[in-house]
N, C-alpha and C positions, 0 to 999 in steps of 0.2 A: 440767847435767851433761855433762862432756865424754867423747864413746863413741868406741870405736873397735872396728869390726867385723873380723874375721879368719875367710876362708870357707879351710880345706882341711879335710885326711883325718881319719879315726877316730883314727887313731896320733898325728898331732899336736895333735886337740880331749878325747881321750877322757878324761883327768882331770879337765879344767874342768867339760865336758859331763856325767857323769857326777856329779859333784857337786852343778850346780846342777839337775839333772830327780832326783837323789833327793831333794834341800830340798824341790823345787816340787813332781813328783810324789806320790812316794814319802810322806814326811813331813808336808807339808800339802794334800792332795789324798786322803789316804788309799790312792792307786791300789797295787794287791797288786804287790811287787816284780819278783815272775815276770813278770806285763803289761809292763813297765817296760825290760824288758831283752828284745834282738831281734837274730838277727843280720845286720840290715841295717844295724846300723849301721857295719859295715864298707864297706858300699858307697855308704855316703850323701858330700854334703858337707857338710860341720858347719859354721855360723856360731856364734863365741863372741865376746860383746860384753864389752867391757871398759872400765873407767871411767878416770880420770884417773890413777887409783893403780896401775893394771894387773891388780885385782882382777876376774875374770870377773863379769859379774851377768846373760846371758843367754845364751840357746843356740836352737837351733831347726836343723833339718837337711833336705836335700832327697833325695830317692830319686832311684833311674835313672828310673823311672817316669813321674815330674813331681811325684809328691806331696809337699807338703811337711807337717814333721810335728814335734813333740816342741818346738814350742814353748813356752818356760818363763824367764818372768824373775825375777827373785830379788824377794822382798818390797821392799826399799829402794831397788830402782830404778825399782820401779812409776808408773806415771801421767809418767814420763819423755819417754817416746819411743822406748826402748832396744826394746819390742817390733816396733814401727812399724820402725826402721832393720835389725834381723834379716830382716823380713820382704819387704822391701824388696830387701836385700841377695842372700836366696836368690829372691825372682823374676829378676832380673837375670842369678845363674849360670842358671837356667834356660832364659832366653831368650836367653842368651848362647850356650847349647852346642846350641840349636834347636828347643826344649821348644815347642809351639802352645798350650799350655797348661799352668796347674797346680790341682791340686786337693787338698783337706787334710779334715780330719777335727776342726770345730770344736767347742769346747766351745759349748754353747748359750747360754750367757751372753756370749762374744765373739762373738755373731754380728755385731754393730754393726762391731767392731774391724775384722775384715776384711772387713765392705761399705764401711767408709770407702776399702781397699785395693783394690776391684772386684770384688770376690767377690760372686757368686752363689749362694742355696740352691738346689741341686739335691737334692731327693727328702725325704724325712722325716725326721723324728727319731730316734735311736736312743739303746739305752743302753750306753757303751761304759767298764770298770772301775765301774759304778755311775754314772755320771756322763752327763749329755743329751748327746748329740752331735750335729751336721748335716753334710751334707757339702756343702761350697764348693767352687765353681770360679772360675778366672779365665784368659779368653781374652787374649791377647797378639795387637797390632793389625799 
């Protein structure tokens, strides 16, 4: 599958983005819509992956902060790569703009995903919309 990654603003990801975290979220995740919507997402940058056709099939966003967050790939792009190059992609802006680090809020099931990325558990479990969470870091050398 051929991706192509596109990192700006809310104004220019917010329809794709919005579409694919209510499918993934919202939809098959169960997570309550109110959790799901924030308004940081004005100030994030938004990554939106898109496939050969130009159809969006992932999203994922970075905070001022460093955190990165609201990653979500669409069912039929799964087991691709498409999460891997998001992810990829916003540590990059992060390190790019000076970030020493980034840290995110993983499902507990992805925790493999982003140790393959260098992510570290930092601190325990938790339960965040019903769902396990941990939280990851990863230092920039």
């Amino acid at each position: 599958m051929s991706i192509t990654i596109v990192l700006d603003n809310w104004s220019v990801h917010k329809e794709a983005a919005r579409a694919i975290r209510m499918q993934v979220f919202v939809i098959e995740q169960n997570v309550p819509i109110e959790l799901e919507w924030d308004d940081m997402d004005e100030v994030c940058v938004h990554a939106i992956a898109s496939d050969e056709n130009g159809q969006a099939v992932g999203t994922g966003r970075l905070l001022p902060d460093g955190h990165i967050g609201r990653m979500a790939v669409m069912a039929s792009a799964r087991g691709t790569g498409v999460g891997s190059q998001i992810l990829t992609s916003l540590m990059a802006a992060a390190k790019q703009r000076g970030d020493k680090r980034v840290v995110l809020s993983a499902q507990r099931q992805a925790e493999g995903f982003y140790a393959a990325h260098g992510f570290r558990v930092l601190g325990d479990e938790y339960l965040e919309a019903g769902i396990l969470h941990i939280t990851m870091e990863h230092f920039f050398n």
